[in-house]
KEKEBA-698923 format. One line per field, with one value per residue: residue in three letters; x, y, z of N, C-alpha, C in turn; residue number from 1. Coordinates in steps of 0.1 Angstrom, whole numbers. Example, Ala and Ser with C-alpha at 12.3 -4.5 7.8 and 13.67 -1.06 7.14 Angstrom:
REM residues 2
resn	ALA_SER
nX	132_128
nY	-57_-22
nZ	78_71
caX	123_137
caY	-45_-11
caZ	78_71
cX	132_129
cY	-33_0
cZ	78_79
resi	1_2
//
This chain:
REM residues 370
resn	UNK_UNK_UNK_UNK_UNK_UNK_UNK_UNK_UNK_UNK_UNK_UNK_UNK_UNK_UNK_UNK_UNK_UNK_UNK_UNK_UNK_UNK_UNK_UNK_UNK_UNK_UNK_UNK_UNK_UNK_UNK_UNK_UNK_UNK_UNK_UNK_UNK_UNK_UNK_UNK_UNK_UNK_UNK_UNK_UNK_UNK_UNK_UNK_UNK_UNK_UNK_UNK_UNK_UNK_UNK_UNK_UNK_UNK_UNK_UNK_UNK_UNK_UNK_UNK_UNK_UNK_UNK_UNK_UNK_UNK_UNK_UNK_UNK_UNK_UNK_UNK_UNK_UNK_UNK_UNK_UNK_UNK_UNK_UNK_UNK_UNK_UNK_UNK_UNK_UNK_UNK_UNK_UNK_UNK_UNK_UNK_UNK_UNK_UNK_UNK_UNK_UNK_UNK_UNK_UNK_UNK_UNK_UNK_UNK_UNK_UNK_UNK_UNK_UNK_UNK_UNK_UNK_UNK_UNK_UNK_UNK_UNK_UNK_UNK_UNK_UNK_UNK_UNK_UNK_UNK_UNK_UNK_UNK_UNK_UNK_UNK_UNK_UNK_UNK_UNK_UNK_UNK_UNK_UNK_UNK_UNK_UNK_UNK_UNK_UNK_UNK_UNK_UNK_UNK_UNK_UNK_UNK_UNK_UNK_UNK_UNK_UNK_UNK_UNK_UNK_UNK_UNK_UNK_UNK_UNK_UNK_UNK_UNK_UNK_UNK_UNK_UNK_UNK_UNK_UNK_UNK_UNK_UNK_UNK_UNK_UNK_UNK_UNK_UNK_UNK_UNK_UNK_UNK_UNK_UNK_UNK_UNK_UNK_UNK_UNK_UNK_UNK_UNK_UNK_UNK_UNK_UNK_UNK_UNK_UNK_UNK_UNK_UNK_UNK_UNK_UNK_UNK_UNK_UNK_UNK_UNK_UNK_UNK_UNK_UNK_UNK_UNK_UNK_UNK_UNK_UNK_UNK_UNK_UNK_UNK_UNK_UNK_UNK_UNK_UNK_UNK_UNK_UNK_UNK_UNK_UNK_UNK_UNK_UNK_UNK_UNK_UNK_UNK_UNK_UNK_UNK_UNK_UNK_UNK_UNK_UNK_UNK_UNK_UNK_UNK_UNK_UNK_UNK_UNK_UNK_UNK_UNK_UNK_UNK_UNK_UNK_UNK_UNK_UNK_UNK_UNK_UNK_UNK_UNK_UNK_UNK_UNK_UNK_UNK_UNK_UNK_UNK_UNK_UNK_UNK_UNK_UNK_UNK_UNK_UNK_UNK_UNK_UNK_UNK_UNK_UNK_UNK_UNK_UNK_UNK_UNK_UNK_UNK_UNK_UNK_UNK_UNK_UNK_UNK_UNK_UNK_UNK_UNK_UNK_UNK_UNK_UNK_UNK_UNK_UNK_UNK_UNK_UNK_UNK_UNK_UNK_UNK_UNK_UNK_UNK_UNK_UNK_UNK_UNK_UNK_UNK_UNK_UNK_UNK_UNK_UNK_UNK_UNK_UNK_UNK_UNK_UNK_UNK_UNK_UNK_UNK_UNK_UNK_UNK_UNK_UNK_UNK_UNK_UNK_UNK
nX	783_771_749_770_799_829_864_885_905_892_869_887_899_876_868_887_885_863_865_876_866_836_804_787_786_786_790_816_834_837_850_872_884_885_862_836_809_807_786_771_794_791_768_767_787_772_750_763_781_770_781_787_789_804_800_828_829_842_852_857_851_830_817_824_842_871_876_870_885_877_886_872_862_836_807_793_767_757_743_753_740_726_751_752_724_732_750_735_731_761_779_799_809_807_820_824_848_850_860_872_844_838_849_856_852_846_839_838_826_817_803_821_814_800_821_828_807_804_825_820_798_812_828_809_797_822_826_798_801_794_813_849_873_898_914_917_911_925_917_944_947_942_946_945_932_933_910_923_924_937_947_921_902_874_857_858_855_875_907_937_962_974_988_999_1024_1041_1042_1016_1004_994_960_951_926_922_917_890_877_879_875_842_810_790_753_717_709_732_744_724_725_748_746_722_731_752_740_722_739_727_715_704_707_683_669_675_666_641_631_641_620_632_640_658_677_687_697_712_732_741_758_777_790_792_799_816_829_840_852_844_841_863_873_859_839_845_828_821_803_797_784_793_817_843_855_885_902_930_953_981_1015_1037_1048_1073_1079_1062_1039_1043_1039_1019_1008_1007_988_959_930_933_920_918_942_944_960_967_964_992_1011_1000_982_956_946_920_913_898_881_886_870_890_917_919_927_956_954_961_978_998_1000_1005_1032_1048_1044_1062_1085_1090_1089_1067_1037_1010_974_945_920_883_854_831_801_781_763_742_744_759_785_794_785_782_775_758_767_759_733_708_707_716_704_679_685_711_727_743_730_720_706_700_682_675_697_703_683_688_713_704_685_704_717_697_697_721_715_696_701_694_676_665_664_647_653_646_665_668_693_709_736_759_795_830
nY	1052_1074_1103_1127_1126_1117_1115_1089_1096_1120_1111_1090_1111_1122_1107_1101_1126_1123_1102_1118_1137_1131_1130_1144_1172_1187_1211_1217_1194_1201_1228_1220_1200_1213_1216_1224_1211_1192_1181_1169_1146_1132_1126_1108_1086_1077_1067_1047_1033_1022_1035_1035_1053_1053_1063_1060_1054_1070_1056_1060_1087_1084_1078_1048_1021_1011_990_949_924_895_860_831_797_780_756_750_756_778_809_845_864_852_849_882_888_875_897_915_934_946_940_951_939_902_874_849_820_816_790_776_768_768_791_819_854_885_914_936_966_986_1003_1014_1013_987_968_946_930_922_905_884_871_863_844_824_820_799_782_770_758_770_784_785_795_811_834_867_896_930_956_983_1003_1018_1018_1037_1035_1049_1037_1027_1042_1048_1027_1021_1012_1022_1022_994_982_971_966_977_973_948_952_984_1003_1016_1011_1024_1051_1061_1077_1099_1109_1139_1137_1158_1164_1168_1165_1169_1159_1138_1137_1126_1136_1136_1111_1093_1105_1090_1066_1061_1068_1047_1025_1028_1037_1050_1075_1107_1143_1153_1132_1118_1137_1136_1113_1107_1129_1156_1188_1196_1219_1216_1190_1192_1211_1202_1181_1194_1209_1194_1162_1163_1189_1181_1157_1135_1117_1090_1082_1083_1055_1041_1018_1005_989_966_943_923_918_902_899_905_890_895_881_886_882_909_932_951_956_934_948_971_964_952_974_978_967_978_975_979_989_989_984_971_978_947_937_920_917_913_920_933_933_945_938_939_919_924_915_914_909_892_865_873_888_875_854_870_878_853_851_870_862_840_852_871_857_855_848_841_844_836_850_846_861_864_888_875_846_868_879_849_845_876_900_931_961_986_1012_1007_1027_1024_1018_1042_1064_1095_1104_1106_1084_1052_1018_985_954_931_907_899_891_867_852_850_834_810_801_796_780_759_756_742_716_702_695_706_725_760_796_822_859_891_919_949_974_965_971_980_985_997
nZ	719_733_731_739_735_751_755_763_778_791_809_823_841_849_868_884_899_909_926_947_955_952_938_942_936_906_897_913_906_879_875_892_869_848_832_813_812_830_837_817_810_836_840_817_823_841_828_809_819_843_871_903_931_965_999_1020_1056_1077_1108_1132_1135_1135_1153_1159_1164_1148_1125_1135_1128_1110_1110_1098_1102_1088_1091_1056_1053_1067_1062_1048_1055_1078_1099_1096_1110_1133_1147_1145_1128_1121_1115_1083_1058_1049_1040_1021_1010_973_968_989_1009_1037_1045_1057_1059_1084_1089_1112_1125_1156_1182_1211_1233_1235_1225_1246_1247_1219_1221_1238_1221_1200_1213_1222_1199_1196_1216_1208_1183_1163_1149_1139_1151_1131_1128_1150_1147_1150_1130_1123_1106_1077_1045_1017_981_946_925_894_865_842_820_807_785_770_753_746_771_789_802_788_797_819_843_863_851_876_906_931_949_976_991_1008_1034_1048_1086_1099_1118_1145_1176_1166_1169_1152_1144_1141_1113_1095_1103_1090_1063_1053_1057_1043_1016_1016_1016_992_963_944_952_956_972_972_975_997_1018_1012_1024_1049_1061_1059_1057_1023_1024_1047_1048_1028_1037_1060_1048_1031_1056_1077_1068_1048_1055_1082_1073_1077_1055_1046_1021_988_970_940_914_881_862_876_883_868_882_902_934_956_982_998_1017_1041_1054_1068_1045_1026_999_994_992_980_956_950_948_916_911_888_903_928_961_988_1015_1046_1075_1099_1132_1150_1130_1102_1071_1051_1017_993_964_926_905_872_841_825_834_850_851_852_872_896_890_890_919_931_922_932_961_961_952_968_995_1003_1030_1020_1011_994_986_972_957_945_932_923_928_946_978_982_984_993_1009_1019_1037_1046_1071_1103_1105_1118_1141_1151_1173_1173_1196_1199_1202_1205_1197_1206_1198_1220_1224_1200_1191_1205_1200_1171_1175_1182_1160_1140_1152_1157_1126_1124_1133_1117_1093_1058_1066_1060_1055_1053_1052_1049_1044_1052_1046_1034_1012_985_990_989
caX	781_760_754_775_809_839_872_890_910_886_862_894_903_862_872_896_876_846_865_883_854_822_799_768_786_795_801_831_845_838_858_885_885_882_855_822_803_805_769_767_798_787_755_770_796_760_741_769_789_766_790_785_796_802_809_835_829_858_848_861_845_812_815_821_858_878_868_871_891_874_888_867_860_818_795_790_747_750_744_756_729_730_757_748_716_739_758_723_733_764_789_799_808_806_829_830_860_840_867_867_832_838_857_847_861_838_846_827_826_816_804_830_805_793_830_827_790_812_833_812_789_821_834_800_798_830_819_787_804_794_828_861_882_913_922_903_924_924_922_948_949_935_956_934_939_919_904_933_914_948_951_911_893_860_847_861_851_887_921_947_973_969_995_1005_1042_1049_1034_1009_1006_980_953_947_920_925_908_891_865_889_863_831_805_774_739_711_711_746_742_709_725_757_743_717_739_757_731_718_746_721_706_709_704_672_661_676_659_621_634_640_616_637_641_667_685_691_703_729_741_749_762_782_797_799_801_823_834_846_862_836_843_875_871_849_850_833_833_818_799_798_779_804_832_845_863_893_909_943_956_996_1022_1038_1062_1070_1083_1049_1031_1043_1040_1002_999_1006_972_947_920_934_912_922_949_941_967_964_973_997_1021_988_977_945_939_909_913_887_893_878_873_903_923_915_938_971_959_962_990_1012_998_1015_1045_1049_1045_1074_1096_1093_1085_1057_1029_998_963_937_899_879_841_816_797_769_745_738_746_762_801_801_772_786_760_762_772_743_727_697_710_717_692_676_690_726_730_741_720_721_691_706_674_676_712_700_671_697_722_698_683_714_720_687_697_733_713_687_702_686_668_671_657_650_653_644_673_663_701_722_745_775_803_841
caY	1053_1087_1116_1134_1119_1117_1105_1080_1107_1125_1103_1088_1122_1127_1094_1097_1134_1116_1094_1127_1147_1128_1129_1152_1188_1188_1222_1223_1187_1212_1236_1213_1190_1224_1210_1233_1202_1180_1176_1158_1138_1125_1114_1098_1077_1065_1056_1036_1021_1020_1039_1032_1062_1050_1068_1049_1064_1070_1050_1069_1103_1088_1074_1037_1016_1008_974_940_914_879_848_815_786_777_750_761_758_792_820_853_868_847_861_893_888_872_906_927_948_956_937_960_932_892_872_834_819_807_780_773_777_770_796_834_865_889_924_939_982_984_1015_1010_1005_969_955_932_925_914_897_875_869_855_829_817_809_792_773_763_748_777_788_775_810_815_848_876_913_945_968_994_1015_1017_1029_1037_1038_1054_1028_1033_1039_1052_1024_1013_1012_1025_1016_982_980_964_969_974_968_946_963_995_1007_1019_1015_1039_1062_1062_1085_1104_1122_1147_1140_1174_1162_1176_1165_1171_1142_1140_1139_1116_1134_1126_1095_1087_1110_1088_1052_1058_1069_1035_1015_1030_1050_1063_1084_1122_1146_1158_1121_1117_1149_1132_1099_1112_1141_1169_1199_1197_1228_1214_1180_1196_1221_1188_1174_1204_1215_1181_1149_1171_1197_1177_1149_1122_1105_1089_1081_1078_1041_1039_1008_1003_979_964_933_916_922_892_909_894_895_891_881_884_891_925_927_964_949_929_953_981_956_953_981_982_964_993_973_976_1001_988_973_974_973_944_934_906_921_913_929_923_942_943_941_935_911_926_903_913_907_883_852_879_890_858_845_880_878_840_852_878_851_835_861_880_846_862_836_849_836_848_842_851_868_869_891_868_851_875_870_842_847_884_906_943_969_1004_1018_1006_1039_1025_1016_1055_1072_1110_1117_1107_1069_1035_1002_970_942_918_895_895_887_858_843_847_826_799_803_790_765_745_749_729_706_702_694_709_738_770_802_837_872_908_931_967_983_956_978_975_993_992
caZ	734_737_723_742_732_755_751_773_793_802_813_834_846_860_879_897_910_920_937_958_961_956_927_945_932_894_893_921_900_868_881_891_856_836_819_818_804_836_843_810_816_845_832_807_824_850_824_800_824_858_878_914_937_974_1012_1030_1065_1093_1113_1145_1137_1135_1174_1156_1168_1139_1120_1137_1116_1124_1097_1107_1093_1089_1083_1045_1053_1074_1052_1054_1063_1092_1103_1097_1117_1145_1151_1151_1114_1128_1102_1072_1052_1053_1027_1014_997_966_960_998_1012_1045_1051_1063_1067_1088_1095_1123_1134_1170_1193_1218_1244_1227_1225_1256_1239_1208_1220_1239_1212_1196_1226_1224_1187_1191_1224_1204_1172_1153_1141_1144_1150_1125_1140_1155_1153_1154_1121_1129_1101_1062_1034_1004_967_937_912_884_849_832_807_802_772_779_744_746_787_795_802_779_803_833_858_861_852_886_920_932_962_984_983_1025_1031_1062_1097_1105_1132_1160_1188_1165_1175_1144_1147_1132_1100_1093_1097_1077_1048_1050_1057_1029_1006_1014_1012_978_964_933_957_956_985_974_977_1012_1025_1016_1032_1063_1065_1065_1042_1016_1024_1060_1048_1023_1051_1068_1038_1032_1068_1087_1061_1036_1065_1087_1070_1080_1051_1044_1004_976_963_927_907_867_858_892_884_866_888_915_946_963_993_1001_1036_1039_1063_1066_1038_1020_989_982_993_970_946_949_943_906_902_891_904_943_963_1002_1021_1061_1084_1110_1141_1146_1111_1092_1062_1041_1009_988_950_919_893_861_835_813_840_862_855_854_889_904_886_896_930_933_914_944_972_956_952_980_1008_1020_1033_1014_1011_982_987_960_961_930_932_915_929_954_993_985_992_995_1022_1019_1041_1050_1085_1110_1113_1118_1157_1162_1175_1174_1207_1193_1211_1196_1203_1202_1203_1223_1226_1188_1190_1214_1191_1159_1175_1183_1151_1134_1161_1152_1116_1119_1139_1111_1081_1049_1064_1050_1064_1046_1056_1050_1053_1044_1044_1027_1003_976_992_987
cX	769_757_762_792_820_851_874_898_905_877_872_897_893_863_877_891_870_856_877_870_839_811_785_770_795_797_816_840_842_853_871_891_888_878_838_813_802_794_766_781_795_776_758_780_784_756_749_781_784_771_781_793_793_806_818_838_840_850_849_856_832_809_812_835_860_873_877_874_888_877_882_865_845_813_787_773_745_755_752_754_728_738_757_737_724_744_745_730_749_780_788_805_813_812_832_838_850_847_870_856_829_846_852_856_845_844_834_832_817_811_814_824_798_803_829_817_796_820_834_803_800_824_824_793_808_826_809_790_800_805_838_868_897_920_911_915_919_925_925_947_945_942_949_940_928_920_912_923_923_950_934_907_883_848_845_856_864_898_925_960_967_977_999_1017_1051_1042_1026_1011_996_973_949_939_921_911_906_878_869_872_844_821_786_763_730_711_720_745_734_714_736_753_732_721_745_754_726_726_740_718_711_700_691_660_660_666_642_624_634_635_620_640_656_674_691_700_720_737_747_760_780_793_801_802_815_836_846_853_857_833_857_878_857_851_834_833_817_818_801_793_785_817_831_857_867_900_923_949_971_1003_1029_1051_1063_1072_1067_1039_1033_1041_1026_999_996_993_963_935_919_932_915_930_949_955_967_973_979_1009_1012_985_964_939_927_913_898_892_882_879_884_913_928_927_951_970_964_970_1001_1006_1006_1026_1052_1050_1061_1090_1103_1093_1080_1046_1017_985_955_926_893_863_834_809_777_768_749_737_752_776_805_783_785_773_765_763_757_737_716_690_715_706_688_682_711_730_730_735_724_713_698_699_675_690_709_698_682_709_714_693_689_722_714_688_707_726_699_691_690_677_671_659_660_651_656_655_675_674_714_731_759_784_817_847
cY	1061_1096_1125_1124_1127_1110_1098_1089_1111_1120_1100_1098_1125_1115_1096_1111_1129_1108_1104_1133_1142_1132_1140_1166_1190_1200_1224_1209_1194_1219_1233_1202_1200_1218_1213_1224_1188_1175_1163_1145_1126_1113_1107_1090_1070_1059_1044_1029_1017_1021_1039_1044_1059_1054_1057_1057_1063_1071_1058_1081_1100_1082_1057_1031_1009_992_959_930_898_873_837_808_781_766_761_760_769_802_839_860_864_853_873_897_886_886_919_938_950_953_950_950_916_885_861_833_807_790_769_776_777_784_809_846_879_905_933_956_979_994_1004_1006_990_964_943_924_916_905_884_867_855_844_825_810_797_782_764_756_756_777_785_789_805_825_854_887_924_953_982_1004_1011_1027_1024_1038_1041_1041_1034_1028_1045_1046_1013_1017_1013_1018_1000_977_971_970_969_969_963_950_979_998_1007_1017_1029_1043_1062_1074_1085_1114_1132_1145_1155_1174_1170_1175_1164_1155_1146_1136_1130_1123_1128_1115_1087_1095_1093_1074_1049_1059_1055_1025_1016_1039_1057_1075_1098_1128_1149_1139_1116_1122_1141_1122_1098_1122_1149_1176_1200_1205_1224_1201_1182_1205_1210_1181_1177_1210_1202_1171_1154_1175_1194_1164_1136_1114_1103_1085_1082_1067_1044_1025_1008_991_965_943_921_914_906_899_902_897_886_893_878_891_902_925_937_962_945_936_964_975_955_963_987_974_973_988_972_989_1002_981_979_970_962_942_920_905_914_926_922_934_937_944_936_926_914_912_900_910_901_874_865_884_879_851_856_877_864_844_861_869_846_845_865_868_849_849_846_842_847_839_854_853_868_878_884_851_860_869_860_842_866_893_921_952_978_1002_1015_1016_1036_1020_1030_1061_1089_1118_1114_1092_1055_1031_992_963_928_907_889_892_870_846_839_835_811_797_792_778_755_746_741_717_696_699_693_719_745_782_820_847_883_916_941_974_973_969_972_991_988_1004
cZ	737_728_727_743_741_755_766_787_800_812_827_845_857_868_889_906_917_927_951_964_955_942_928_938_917_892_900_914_884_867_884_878_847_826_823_810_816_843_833_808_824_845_822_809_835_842_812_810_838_868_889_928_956_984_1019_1041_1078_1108_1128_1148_1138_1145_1172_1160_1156_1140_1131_1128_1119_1112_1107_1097_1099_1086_1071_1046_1060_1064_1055_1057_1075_1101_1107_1111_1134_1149_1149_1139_1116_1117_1086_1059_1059_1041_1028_1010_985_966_976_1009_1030_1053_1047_1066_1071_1090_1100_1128_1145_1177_1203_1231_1243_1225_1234_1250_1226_1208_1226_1227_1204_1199_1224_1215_1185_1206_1216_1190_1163_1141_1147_1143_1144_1131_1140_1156_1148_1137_1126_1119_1087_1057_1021_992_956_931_899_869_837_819_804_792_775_764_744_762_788_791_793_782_814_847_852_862_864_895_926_949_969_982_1005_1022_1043_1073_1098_1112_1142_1171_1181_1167_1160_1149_1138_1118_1098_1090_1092_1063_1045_1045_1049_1021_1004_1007_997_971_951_938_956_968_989_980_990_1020_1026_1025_1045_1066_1064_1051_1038_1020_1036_1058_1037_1030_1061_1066_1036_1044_1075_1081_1055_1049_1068_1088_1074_1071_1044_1029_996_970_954_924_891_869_870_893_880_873_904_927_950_975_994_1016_1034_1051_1061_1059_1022_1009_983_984_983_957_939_942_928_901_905_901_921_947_981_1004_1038_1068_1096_1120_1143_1135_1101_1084_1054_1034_1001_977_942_907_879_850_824_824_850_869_854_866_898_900_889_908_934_929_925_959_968_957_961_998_1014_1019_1029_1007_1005_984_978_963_952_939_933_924_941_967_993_989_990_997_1023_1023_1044_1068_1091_1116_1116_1135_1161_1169_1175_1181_1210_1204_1200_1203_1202_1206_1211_1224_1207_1187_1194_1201_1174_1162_1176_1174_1140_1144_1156_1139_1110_1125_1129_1095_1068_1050_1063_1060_1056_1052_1048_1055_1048_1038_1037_1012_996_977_990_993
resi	1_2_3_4_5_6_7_8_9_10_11_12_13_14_15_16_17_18_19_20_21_22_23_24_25_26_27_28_29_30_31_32_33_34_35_36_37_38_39_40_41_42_43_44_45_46_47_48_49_50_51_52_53_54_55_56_57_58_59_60_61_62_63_64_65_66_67_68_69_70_71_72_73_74_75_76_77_78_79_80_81_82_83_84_85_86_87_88_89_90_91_92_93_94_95_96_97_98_99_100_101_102_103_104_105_106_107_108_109_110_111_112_113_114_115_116_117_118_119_120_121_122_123_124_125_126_127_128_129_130_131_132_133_134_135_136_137_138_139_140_141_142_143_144_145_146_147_148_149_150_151_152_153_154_155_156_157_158_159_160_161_162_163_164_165_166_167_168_169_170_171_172_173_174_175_176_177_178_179_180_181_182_183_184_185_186_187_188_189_190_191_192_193_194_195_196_197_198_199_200_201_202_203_204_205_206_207_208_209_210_211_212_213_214_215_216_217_218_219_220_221_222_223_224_225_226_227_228_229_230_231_232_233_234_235_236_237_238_239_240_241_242_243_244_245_246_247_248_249_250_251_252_253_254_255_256_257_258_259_260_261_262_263_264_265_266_267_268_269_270_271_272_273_274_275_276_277_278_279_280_281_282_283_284_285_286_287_288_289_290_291_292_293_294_295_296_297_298_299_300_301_302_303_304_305_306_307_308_309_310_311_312_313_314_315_316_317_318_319_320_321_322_323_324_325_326_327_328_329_330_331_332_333_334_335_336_337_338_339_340_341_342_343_344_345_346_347_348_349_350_351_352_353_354_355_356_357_358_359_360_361_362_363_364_365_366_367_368_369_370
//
């Protein structure tokens, strides 16, 4: 592996840290691991398994309204970029079912001052033949879970077991905003980190001009502080990995049930007794998630629908981007381009009307978040 050899424990043990407290301060996950050796750790689970360290930001503290849950059904020639473009950045992820490609799951954060804006935008794709609306609701609440590495083989890169013994527990991290409202750092440390999660603070700090010591006093007192971010999602070896979503009705049984797959990291609460978790399908594991996941339907009579995501090629059934900080502004205000909203929906009008054309785009902040 390295020269700095670690076993499987520990390795799992600096996991499941980084994914409480974040990967930027190896002496305070030292400290907590009791292991005065986790600088070289760390670097040696980046560079042999391309560990991916990601903010997942609460959404409410950073002046954003909890995710919009849109399922449609598409003409499979609009990309998801498209999309993306259509909603002015503002989607945080955009999701194909590879196996049906018409079909879309969108999930949209909002300043609460741009809902009416959103929800027009919507009525007027589905007026125009855009999208055929499945549902449209509300994400009320997110119950997280660490990335379980209890029974992996690090030498072998796969499971040894594909569920876990027992159902797991969620993983809360404490609101402690109480009223506080952030500032454009904040939100250029957070939504570059998203966007690139290699980055380290000192890299931030050039990025946006500002001196290091001011961007980790940010980092430090308000990101950290005040609880402006609600997890840490990692993921290994990221490139090989197919992401799936599970859409099911509310049903406590199959939902505790889920959660003995290590590889499940969200399940959102919706509105309507909707639920829709996120899982990974490693490659040792794949066909037993998908064959317990049906064996659960069954059991329990829940009505449950699985759409599946490669990763590979790129953009094509799965558009994951960081928080659109790049609509805050200096003097602390969201935005929104609505002429570019305009031109994007027309855009994608004249290309259902055009069979065969295709249409590239430049998008600076696209990121792999979970």
């Amino acid at each position: 592996m390295s020269k700095t050899e670690v076993d499987d424990a520990t390795i799992s043990r600096v996991l499941m840290y980084i994914q409480r407290f974040g990967d930027l301060n190896p002496r305070i996950l030292g400290a907590l691991a009791h292991n005065k050796n986790m600088d070289s750790v760390i670097k040696l689970i980046k560079e042999e398994f391309s560990l991916n360290v990601s903010y997942i930001a609460r959404y409410k503290s950073i002046g954003l309204k909890a995710l919009f849950f849109l399922l449609v059904n598409a003409d499979p020639r609009i990309e998801l970029v498209d999309i993306y473009e259509i909603f002015d950045g503002y989607p945080v992820f955009v999701e194909r079912d590879q196996t049906r490609n018409e079909k879309l799951i969108i999930g949209l954060t909002i300043p609460p001052k741009f809902e009416n804006d959103i929800v027009n935008i919507i009525n007027e794709l589905e007026q125009r033949g855009v999208f055929d609306i499945i549902d449209f609701l509300n994400i009320e609440d997110s119950i997280q879970f660490t990335y379980d590495f209890s029974t992996y083989d690090f030498k072998l890169r796969r499971y040894k077991e594909q569920f876990l013994v027992e159902p797991r527990e969620p993983v809360y991290f404490p609101d402690l905003s109480d009223g506080f409202e952030p500032d454009w750092i904040d939100l250029q440390i957070i939504g570059k980190k998203q966007e690139r999660n290699f980055l380290s603070l000192k890299d931030i700090a050039k990025m946006i001009g500002e001196n290091y010591r001011t961007v980790l006093r940010h980092y430090q007192e308000h990101i950290i502080g005040k609880g402006l971010i609600s997890v840490f999602g990692i993921r290994l070896n990221g490139e090989n990995q197919t992401r799936i979503s599970i859409i099911f009705d509310e049903n406590e049984d199959f939902l505790r049930e889920l959660t003995r797959i290590p590889t499940l990291t969200h399940v959102h609460r919706l509105s309507k007794n909707k639920y829709y978790g996120i899982a990974f399908l490693e490659d040792s594991i794949a066909s037993g998630i998908l064959e317990y996941i049906s064996q659960l339907k069954y059991k329990y009579h829940v009505d449950a629908d699985v759409m599946i995501h490669p990763f590979e090629p790129r953009l094509k059934y799965l558009l994951a981007a960081s928080i659109p900080y790049e609509h805050f502004t200096v003097d602390g205000r969201w935005t929104m381009d609505k002429q570019r909203i305009r031109d994007s929906i027309e855009r994608v009008v004249r290309k259902l009307k055009a069979p065969g054309s295709t249409q590239s785009y430049h998008i600076p902040r696209l990121g792999k978040i979970e």
